[in-house]
KEMAR-82549 format. One line per field, with one value per residue (C-alpha): residue number from 0; residue in three letters; y negated, z negated, x. Coordinates in Angstrom, 1 decimal, always signed. Layout:
num <- [NUM_...]
residuo <- [ALA_...]
c2 <- [Y_...]
c3 <- [Z_...]
c1 <- [X_...]
! end
This chain:
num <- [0_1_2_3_4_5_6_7_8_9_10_11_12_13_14_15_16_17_18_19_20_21_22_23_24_25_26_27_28_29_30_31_32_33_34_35_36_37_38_39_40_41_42_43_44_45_46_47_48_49_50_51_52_53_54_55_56_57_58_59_60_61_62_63_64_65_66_67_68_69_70_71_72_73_74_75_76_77_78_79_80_81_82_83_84_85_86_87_88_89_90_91_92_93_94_95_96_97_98_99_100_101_102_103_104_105_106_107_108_109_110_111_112_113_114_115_116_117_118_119_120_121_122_123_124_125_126_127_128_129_130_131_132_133_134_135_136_137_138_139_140_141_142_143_144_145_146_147_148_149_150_151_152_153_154_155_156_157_158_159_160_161_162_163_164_165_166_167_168_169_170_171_172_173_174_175_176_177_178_179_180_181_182_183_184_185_186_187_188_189_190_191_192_193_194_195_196_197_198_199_200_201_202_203_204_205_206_207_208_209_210_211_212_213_214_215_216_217_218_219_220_221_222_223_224_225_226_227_228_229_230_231_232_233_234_235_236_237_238_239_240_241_242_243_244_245_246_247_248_249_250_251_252_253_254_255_256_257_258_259_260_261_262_263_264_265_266_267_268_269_270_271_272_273_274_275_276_277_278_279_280_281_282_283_284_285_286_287_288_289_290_291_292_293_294_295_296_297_298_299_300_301_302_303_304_305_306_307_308_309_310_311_312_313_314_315_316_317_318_319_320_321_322_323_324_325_326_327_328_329_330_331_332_333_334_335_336_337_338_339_340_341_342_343_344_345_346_347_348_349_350_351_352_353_354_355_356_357_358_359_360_361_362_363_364_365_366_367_368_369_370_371_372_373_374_375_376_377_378_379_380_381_382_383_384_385_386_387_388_389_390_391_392_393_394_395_396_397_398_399_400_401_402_403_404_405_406_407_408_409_410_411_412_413_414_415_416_417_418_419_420_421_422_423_424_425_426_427_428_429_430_431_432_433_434_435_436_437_438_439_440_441_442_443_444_445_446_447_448_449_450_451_452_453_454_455_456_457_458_459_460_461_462_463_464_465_466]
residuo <- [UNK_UNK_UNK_UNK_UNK_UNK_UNK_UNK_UNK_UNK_UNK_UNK_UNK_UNK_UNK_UNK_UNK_UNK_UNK_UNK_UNK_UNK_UNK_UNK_UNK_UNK_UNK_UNK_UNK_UNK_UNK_UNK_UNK_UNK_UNK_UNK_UNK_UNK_UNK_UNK_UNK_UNK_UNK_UNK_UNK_UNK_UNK_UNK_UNK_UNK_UNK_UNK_UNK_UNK_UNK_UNK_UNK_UNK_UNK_UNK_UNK_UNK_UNK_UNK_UNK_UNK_UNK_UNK_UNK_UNK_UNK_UNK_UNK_UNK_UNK_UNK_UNK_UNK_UNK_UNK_UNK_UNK_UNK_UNK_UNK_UNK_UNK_UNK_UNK_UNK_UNK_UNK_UNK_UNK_UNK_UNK_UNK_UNK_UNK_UNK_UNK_UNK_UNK_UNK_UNK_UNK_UNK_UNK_UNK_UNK_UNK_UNK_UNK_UNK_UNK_UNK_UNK_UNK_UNK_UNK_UNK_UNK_UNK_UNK_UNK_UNK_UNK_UNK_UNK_UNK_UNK_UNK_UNK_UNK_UNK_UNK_UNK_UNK_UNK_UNK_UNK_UNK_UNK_UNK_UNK_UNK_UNK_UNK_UNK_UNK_UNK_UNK_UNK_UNK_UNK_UNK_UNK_UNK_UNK_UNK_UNK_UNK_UNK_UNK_UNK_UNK_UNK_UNK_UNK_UNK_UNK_UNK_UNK_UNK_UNK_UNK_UNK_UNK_UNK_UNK_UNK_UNK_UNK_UNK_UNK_UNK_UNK_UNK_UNK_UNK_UNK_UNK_UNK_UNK_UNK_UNK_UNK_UNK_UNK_UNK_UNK_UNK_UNK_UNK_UNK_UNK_UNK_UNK_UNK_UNK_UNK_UNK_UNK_UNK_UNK_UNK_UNK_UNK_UNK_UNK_UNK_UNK_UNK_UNK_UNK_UNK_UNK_UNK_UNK_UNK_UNK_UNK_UNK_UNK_UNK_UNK_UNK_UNK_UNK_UNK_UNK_UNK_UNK_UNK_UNK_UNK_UNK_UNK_UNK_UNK_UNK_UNK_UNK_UNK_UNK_UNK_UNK_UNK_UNK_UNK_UNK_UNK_UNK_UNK_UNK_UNK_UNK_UNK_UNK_UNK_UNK_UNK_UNK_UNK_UNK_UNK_UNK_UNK_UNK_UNK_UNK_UNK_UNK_UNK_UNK_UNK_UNK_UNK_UNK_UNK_UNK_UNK_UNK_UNK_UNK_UNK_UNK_UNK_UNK_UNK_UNK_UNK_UNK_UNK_UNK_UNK_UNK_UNK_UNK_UNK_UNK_UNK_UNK_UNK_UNK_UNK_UNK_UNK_UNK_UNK_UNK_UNK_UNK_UNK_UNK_UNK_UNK_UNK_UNK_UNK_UNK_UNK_UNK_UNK_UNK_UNK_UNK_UNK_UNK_UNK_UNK_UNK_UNK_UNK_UNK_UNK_UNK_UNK_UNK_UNK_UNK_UNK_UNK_UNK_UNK_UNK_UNK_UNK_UNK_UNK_UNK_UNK_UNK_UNK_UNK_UNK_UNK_UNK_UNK_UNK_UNK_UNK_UNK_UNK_UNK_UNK_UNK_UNK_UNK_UNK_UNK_UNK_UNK_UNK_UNK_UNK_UNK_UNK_UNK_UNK_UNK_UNK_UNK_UNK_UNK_UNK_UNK_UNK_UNK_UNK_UNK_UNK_UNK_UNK_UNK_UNK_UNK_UNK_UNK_UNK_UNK_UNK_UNK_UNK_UNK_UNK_UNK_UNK_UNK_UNK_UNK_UNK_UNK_UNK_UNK_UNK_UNK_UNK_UNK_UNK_UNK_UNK_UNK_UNK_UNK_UNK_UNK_UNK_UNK_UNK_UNK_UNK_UNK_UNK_UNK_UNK_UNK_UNK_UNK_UNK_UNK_UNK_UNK_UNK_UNK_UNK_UNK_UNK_UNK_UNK_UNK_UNK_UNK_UNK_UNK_UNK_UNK]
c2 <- [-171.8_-171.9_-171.2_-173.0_-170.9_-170.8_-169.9_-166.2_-164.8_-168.7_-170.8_-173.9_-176.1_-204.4_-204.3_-207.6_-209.7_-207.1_-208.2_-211.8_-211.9_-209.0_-209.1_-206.8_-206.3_-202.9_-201.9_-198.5_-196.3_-192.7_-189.8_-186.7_-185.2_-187.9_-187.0_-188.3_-196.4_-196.5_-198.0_-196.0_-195.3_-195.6_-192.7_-192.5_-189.6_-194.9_-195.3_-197.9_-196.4_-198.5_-197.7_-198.9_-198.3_-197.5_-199.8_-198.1_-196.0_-198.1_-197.4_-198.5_-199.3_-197.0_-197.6_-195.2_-195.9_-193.6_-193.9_-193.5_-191.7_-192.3_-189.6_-191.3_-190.5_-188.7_-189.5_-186.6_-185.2_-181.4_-179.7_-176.9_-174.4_-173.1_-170.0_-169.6_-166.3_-164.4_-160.8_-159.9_-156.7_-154.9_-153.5_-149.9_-148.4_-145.1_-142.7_-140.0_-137.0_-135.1_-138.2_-139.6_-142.9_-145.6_-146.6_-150.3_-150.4_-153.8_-155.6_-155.7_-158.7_-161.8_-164.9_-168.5_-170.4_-172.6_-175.9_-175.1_-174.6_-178.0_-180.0_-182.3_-185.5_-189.0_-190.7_-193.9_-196.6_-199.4_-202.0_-204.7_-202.3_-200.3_-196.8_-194.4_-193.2_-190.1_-189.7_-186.8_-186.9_-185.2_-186.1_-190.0_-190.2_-191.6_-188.5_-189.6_-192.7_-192.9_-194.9_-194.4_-196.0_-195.7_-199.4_-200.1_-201.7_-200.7_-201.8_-198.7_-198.1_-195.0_-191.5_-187.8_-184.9_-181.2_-178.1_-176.8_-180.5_-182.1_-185.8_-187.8_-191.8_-194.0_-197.4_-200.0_-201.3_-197.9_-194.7_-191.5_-190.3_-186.4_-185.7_-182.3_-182.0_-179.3_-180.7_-176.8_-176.2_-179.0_-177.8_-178.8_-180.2_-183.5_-181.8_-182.5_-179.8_-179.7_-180.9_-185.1_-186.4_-189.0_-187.9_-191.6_-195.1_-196.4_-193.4_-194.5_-192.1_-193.4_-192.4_-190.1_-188.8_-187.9_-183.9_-183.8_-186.1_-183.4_-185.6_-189.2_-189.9_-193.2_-194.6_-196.9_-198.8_-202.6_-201.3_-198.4_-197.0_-193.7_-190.3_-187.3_-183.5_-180.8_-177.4_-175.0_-171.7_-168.8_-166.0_-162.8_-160.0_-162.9_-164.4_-167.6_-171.5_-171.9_-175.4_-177.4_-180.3_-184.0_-186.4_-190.5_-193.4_-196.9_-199.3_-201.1_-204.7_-206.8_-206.2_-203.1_-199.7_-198.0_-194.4_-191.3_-188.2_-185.1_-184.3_-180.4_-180.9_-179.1_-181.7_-184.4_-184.5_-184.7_-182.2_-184.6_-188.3_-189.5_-193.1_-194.5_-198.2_-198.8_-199.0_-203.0_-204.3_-207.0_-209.1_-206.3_-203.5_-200.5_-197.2_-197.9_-195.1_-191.3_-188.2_-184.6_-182.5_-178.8_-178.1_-180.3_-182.7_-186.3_-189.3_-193.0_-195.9_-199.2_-202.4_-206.3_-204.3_-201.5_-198.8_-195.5_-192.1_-188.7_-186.9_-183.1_-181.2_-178.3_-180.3_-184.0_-185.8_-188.5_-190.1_-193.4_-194.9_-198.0_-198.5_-200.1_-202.8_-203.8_-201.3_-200.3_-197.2_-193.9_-190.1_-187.3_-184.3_-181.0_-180.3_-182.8_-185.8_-188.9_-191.7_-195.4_-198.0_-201.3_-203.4_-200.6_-196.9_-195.2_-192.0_-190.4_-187.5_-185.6_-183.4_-186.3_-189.3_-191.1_-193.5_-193.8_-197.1_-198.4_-201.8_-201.0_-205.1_-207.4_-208.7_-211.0_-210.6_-210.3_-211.3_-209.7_-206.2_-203.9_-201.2_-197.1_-194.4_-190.6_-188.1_-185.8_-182.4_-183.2_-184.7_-188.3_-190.7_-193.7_-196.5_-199.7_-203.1_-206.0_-204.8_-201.8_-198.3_-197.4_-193.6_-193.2_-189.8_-188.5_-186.8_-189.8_-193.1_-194.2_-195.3_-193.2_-194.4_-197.6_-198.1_-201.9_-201.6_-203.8_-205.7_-207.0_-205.4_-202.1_-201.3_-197.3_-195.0_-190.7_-188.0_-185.5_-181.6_-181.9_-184.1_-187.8_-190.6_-192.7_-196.4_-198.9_-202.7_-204.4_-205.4_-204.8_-203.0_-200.6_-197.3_-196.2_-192.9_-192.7_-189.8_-189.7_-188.4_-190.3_-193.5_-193.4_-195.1_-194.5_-195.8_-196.1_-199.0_-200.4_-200.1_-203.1_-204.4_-201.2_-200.2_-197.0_-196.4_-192.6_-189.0_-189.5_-186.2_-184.0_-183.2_-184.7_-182.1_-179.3_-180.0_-179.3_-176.7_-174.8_-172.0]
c3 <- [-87.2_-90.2_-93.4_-97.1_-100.2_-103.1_-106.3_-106.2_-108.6_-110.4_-111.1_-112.0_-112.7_-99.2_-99.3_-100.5_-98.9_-95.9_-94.9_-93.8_-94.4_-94.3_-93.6_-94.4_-93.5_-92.0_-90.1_-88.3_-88.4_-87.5_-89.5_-88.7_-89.1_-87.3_-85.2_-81.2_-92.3_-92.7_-89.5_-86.1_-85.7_-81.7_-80.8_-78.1_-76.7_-121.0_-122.0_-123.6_-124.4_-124.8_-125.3_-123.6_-123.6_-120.9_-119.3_-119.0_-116.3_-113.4_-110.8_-107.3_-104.5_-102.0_-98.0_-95.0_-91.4_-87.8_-86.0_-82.1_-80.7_-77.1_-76.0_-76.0_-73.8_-75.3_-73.7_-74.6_-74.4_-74.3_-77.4_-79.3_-80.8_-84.5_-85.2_-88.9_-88.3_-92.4_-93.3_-96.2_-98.4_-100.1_-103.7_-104.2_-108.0_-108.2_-111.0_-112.4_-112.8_-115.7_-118.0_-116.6_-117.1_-114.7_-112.6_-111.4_-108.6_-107.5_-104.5_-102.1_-101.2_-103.7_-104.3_-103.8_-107.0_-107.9_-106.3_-104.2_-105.4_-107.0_-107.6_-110.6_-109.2_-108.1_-105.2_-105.6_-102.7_-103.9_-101.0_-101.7_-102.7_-99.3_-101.8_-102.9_-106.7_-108.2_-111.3_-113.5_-114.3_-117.2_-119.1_-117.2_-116.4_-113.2_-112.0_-108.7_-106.2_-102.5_-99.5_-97.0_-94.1_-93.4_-93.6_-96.4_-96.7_-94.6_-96.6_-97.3_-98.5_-97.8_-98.9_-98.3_-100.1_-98.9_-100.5_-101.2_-103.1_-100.2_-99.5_-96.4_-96.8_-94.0_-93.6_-92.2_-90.1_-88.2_-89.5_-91.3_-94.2_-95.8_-99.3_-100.9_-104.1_-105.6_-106.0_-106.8_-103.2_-101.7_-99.6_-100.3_-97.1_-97.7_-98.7_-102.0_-104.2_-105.8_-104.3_-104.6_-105.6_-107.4_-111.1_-112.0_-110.7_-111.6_-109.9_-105.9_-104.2_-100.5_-97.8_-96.0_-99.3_-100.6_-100.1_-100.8_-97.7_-95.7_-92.1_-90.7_-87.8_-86.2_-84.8_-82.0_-83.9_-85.3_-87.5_-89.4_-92.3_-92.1_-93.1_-94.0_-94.0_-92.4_-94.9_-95.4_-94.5_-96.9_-96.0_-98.3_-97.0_-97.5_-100.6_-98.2_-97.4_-93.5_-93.7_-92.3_-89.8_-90.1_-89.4_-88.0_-86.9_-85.6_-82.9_-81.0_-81.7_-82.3_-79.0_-78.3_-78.4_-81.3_-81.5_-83.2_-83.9_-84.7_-86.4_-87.1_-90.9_-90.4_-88.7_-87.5_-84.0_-82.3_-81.1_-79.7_-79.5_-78.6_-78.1_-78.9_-76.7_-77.6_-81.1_-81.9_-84.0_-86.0_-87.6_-85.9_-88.0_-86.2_-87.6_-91.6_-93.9_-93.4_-94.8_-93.0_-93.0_-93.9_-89.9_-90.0_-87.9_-88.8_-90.1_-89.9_-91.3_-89.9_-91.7_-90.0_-86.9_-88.7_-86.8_-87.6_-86.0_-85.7_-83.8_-83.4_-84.1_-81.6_-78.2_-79.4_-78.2_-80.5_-81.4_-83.1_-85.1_-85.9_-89.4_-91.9_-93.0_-93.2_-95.5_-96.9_-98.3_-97.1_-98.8_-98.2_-100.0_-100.3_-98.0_-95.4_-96.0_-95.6_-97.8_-96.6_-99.7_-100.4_-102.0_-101.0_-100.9_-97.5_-96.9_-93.4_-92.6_-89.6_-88.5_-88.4_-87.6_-90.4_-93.1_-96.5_-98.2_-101.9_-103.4_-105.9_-107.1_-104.9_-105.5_-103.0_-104.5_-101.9_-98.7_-99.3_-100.1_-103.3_-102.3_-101.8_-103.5_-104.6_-105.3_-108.4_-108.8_-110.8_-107.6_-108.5_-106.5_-108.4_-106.9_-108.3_-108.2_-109.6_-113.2_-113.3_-112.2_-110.9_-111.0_-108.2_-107.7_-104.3_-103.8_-105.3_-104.9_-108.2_-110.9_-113.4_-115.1_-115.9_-117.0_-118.0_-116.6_-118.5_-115.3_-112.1_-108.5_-109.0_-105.5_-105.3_-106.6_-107.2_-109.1_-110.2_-110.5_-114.3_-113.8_-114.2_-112.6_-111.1_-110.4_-109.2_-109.1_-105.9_-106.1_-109.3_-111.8_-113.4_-113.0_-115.1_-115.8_-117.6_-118.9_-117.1_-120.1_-123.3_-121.2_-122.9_-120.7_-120.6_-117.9_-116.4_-115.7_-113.7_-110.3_-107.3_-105.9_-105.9_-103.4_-102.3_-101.0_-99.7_-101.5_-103.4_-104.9_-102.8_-104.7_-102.1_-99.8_-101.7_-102.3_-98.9_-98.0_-101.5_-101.4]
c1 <- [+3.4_+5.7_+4.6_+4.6_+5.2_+2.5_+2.9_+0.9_-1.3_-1.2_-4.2_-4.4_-7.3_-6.5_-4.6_-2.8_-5.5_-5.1_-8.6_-7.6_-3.8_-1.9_+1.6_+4.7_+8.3_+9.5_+12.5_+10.9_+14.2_+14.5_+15.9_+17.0_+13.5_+11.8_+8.8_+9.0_-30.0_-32.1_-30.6_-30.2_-26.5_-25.7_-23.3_-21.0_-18.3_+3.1_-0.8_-3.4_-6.7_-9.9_-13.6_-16.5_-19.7_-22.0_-25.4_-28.7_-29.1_-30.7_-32.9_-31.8_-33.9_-33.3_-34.0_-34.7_-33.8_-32.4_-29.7_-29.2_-26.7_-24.8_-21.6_-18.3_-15.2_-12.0_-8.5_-5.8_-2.4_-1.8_-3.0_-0.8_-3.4_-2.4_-2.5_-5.1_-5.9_-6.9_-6.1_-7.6_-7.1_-9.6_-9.3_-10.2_-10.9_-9.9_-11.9_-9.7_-11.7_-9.7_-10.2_-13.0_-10.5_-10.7_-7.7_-7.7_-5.4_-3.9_-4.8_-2.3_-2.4_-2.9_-5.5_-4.9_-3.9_-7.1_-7.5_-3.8_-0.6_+0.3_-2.7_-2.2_-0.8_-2.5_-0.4_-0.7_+1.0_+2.8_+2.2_+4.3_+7.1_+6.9_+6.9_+4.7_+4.2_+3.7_+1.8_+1.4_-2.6_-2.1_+0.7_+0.0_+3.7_+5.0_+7.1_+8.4_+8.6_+9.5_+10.2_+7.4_+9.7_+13.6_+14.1_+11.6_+8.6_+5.5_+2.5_+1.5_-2.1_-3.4_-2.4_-3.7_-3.3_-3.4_-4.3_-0.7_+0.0_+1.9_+1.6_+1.3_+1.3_+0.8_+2.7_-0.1_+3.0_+3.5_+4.5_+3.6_+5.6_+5.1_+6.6_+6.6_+4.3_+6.2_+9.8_+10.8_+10.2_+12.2_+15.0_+18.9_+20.0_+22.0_+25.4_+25.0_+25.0_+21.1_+18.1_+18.2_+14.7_+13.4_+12.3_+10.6_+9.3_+13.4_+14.7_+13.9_+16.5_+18.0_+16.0_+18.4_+19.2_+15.5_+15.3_+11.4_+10.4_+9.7_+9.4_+8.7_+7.0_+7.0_+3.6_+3.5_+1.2_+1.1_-1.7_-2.2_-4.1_-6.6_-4.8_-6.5_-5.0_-7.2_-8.0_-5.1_-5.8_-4.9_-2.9_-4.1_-0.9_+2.3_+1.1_+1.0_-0.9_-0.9_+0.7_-2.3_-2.6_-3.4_-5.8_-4.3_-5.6_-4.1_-4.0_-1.4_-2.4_-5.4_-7.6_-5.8_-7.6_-8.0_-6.4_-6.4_-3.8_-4.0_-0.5_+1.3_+2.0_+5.0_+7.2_+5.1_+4.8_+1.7_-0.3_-3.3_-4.3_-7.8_-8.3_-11.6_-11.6_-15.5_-14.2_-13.9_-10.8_-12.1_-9.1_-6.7_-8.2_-8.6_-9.6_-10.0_-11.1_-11.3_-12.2_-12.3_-15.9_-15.8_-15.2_-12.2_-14.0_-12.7_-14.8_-13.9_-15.1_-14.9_-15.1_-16.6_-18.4_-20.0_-19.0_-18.3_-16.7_-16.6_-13.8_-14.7_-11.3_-12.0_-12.8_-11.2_-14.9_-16.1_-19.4_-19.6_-22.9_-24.1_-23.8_-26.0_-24.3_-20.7_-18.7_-15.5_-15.2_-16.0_-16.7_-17.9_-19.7_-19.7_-22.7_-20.9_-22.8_-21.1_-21.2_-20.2_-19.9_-19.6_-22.3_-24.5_-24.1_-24.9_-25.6_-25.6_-27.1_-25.4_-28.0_-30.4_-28.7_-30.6_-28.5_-30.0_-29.1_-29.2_-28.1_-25.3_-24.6_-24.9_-21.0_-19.6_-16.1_-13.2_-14.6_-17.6_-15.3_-15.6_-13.6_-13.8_-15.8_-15.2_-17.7_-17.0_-18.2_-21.1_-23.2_-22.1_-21.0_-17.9_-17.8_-16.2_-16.8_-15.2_-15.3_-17.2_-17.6_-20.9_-22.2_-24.7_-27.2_-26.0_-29.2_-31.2_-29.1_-29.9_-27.2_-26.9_-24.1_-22.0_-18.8_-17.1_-13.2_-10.7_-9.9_-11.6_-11.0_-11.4_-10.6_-9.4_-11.2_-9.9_-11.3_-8.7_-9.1_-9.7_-12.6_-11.3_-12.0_-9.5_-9.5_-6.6_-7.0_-6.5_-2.8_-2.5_+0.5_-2.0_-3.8_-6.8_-8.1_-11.5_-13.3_-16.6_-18.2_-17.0_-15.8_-12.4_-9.9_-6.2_-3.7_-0.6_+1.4_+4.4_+3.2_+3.9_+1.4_-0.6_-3.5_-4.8_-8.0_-8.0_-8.4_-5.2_-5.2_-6.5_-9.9_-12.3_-10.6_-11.2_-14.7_-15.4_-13.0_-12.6_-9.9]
! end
């Protein structure tokens, strides 16, 4: 397996009415690097800043119920082991006896930058543009925007983030899409003297000549949306992140089977593909949401049916459990407890099969939809509806914070690795980033028809696979 330089010794801290009418353009090109419960689950095999003020803290009624489990059937192609084997070094001190000075000797090999090698972007697709932005979370400047297909358009909606800051967006029409997070890495290969990228939201570069889209696969899929990288894996002796896998689900059209990849991150191709045919495909949606555990075991949430999966990433079986109630979005802590959202929060408990459930706001909104939820570091659970952001205990279910949003909608929802919260409107032009603590709200603007609904930066990830 080929590996990705890091920065050593460094540290650094739906869908446009996609539930009922979805529709988008796409011609699937190639390039040159184109990859060929409470209830019983059943299993089976720029900026504007505003203040706000927060509600009381409100107590949520919280409710207890088991889940049932049945074993499922896996269908697979070969599988290609990676190779994540660690050395590590040790450091030795060495006392000299003359002086009685100590010596600190180096270690010989080097540690992980904090959090990965380049961790302070938000990814944000633009679905009605068919590209993806990149926004500085500090500075909150767009720094980059892509095409996620060679044709254009795509739809996409969800993106991924790894540990060494790479990106992978997936087009809902078909089609996976990896850009390089650290543009100092990207390679020159186009002729052109210097590495072509784009350096802002007017600054969309041609598809064959964008030198920091690392690879393109095309699906066979009519539609498409849960991503989600596997852990990297460091190596101590080269200074080096493993370049990890990743995590994709589709389906080939509305009562077709629902499928799911397991992708090398270095080029795209597939190294397995499990089909799930019990899962149902309500509408034509197929796998939904999805977040890795701390095994790299995959999660999915599934909207209208209430189903949802786990793929185990060592044998490729599944299990799938009835879910509560209909939901949309989908986290995960990190002591791997999975949290299903939507008018409700959900909590499943693996070990136990058991969903706990609390009413959020009972918010009919979109279709019954309010959009996906991130846990921070700080055991709380955001969720956003309509116009606000809810804090929820994880260990409690209870709100323990509000915050009023300047716009309905609030539909994706990030944290970022300096402790931000993150929320994008359905559709809308505008990011906001809001200081958990003081409730100060700043944003970005000039996105297209934005919506993501994924770990956007890459902190979920890192929760439950810290490096």
């Amino acid at each position: 397996m080929s590996l990705s330089l890091a920065a050593c010794g460094d540290s650094s801290a739906e869908e446009g009415n996609d539930e009922v009418d979805e529709s988008a353009d796409t011609d699937a090109g190639s390039d040159s690097s184109d990859a060929s419960t409470g209830e019983e689950g059943s299993s089976g095999s720029g900026s504007e800043t505003a203040e706000t003020t927060a509600d009381d803290t409100t107590t949520a009624d919280t409710t207890t119920t088991e889940g049932s489990t049945d074993a499922g059937t896996e269908t697979a192609d070969d599988t290609t082991t990676a190779d994540t084997s660690t050395d590590t070094s040790t450091e030795e001190d060495t006392t000299e006896e003359d002086t009685g000075i100590k010596l600190d000797v180096a270690d010989e090999g080097c540690q992980p930058p904090l959090g990965g090698n380049i961790q302070s972007f938000i990814w944000i697709a633009n679905s009605n543009e068919g590209t993806v932005s990149k926004i500085d979370t500090q500075a909150l400047v767009e720094v980059g925007r892509y095409q996620v297909l060679p044709g254009g358009g795509g739809s996409p909606s969800r993106t991924s983030v790894n540990q060494q800051g790479d990106m992978a967006v997936a087009a809902r029409t078909g089609g996976v899409t990896k850009i390089i997070g650290n543009s100092m890495t990207c390679p020159d290969t186009n002729g052109t003297p210097g590495v072509q990228t784009s350096a802002g939201p007017n600054d969309v570069v041609a598809w064959d000549d964008e030198e920091c889209r690392a690879w393109h696969a095309p699906m066979p899929y009519t539609n498409m949306r849960a991503v989600a990288w596997t852990a990297s894996v460091w190596d101590d002796n080269n200074c080096l992140w493993e370049t990890p896998q990743l995590w994709v689900g589709g389906n080939t059209s509305a009562d077709g089977s629902v499928e799911v990849r397991l992708l090398d991150g270095d080029d795209g191709t597939t190294i397995q593909t499990v089909a799930i045919p019990e899962l149902s495909l309500p509408l034509g949606h197929g796998a939904y949401g999805a977040v890795v555990d701390s095994e790299d075991n995959l999660w999915l949430a599934q909207i209208y049916e209430n189903q949802m999966v786990r793929v185990d990433r060592e044998d490729f079986s599944y299990e799938l459990y009835d879910e509560p109630e209909h939901v949309y979005g989908i986290a995960i802590d990190s002591d791997d407890r999975v949290f299903l959202c939507n008018r409700h929060v959900m909590r499943f408990d693996a070990m136990s099969s058991v969903f706990d459930t609390s009413l959020i706001e009972d918010w009919q909104g979109f279709y019954g939809h309010t959009g996906g939820c991130m846990i921070d570091d700080q055991g709380r659970l955001w969720k956003g509806i309509d116009d606000a952001l809810y804090a929820v205990d994880t260990d409690t279910l209870e709100i323990v914070d509000t915050i009023a949003m300047p716009e309905g909608l609030m539909w994706g929802i990030a944290i970022d690795f300096h402790g931000y919260v993150w929320s994008i409107p359905k559709g809308g032009d505008t990011a906001y980033r809001v200081d958990p603590d003081t409730h100060d709200i700043e944003s970005v603007g000039g996105l297209v028809g934005a919506y993501t609904y994924s770990d956007m930066t890459g902190f979920s990830l890192e929760q439950v696979n810290p490096q």
